[in-house]
C-alpha positions as CSV (number, residue, x, y, z in Angstrom):
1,X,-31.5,-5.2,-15.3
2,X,-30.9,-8.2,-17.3
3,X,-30.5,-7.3,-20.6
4,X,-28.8,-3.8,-19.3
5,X,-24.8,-3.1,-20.5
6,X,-22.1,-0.6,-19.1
7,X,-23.1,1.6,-21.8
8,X,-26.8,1.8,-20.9
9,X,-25.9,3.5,-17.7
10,X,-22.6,5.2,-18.1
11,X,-22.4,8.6,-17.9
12,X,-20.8,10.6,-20.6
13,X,-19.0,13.0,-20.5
14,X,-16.4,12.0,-18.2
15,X,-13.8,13.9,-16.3
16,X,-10.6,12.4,-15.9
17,X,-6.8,13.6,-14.4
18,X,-3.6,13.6,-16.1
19,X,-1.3,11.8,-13.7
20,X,0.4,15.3,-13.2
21,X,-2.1,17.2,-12.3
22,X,-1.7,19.1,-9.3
23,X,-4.3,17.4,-6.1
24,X,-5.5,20.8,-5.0
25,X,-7.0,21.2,-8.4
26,X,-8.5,17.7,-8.3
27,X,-9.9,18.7,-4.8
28,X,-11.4,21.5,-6.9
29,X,-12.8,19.3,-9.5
30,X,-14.6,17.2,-7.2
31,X,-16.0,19.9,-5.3
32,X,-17.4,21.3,-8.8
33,X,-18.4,18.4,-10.2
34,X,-20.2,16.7,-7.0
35,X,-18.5,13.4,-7.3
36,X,-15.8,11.9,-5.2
37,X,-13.3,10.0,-7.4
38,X,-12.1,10.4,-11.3
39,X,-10.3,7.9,-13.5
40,X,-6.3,9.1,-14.1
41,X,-5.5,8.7,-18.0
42,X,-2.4,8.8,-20.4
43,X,-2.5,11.0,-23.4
44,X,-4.2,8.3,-25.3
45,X,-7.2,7.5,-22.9
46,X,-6.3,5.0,-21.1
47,X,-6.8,4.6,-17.8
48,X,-3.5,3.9,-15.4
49,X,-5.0,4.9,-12.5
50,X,-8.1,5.9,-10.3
51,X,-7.8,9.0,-7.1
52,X,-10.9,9.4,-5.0
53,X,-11.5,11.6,-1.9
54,X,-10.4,8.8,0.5
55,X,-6.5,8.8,-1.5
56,X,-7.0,12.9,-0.8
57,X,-7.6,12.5,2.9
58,X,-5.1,9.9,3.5
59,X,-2.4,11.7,1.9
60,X,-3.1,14.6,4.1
61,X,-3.5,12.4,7.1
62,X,0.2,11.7,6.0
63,X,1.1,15.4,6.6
64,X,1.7,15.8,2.6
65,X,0.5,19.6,1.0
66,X,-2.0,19.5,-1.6
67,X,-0.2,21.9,-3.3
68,X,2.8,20.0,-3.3
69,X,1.7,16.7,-4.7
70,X,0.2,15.6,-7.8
71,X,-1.5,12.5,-8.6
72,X,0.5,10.2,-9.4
73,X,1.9,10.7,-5.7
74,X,-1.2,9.2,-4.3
75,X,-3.7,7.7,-7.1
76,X,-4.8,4.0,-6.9
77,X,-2.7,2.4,-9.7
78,X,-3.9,-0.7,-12.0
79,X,-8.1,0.2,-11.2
80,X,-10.7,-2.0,-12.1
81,X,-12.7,-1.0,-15.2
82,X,-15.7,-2.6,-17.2
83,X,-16.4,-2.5,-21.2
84,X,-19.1,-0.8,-22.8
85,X,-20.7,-4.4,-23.6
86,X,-20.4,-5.9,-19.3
87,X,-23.4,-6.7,-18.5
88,X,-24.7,-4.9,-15.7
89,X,-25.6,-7.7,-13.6
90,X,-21.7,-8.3,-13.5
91,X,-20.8,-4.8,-12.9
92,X,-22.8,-4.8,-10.0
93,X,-21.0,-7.6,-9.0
94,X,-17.8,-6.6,-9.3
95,X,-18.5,-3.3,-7.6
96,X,-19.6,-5.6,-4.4
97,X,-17.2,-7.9,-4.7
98,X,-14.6,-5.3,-5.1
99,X,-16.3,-2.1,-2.3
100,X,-15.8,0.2,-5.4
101,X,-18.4,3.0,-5.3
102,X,-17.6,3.6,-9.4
103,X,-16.4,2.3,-12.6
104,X,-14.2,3.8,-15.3
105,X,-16.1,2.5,-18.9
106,X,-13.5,1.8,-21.7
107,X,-14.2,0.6,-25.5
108,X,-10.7,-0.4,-27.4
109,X,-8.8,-0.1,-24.2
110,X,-9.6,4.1,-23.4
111,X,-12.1,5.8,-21.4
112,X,-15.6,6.7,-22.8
113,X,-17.7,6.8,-19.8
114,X,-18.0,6.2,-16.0
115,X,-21.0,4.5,-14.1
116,X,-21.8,4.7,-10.4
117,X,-24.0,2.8,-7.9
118,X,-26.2,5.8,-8.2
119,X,-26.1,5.6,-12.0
120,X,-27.3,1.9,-11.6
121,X,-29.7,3.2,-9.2
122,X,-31.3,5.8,-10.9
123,X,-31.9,3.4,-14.2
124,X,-33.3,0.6,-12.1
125,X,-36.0,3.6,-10.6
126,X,-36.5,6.1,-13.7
127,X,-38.8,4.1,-15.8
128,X,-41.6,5.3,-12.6
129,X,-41.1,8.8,-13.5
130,X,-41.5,11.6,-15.9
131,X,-39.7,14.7,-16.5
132,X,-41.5,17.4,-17.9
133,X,-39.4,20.9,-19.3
């Protein structure tokens, strides 16, 4: 894991919301895609902000409609990210230090990838296996 980066385990492509997008279509997006939290992006990749399934479930607990909010209502604004080149030793720290179950991956300030404690996971264990098509 030592000589591991961000961009050895990031996954690619990446899904991210547009702060305006309606929540019941990000509900739909997770539910799709199997994961519980995206990055939030401006029109030029960047990311401003982070919604997961807990920012979902509180806003609901709150008595707000998911049809009548959009994410910028409820996302998690200023979101830790990592660069392509962090070493993966200090992601993993920072996802401890910081209880964050993922990471948005920028190069040059925007988006290019996303890595989870299952991405890590997976990596550290793959090596032991083969897939065969």
């Amino acid at each position: 894991m030592k000589n591991l980066k961000a961009s050895d385990v990031m996954v690619r492509p990446v899904v991210a919301a547009k702060k305006n997008a309606p929540v019941r279509d990000v509900v739909f997006q997770f539910l799709n895609g199997f994961y519980s939290g995206m990055p939030v992006t401006d029109d030029e990749g960047q990311v401003i902000g982070i919604i997961t399934e807990l920012d979902i479930l509180d806003a609901v607990l709150s008595g707000k409609e998911l049809v009548k909010i959009i994410v910028n209502d409820i996302m998690t604004t200023k979101p830790v990210t990592v660069d392509v080149d962090t070493a993966l030793t200090e992601v993993v720290k920072t996802m401890k230090e910081k209880n964050i179950i993922r990471l948005p991956v920028t190069q040059d300030g925007k988006l290019v990838g996303i890595v989870s404690r299952c991405d890590i996971l997976t990596t550290l264990i793959e090596p032991e296996f083969v897939t065969y098509m």
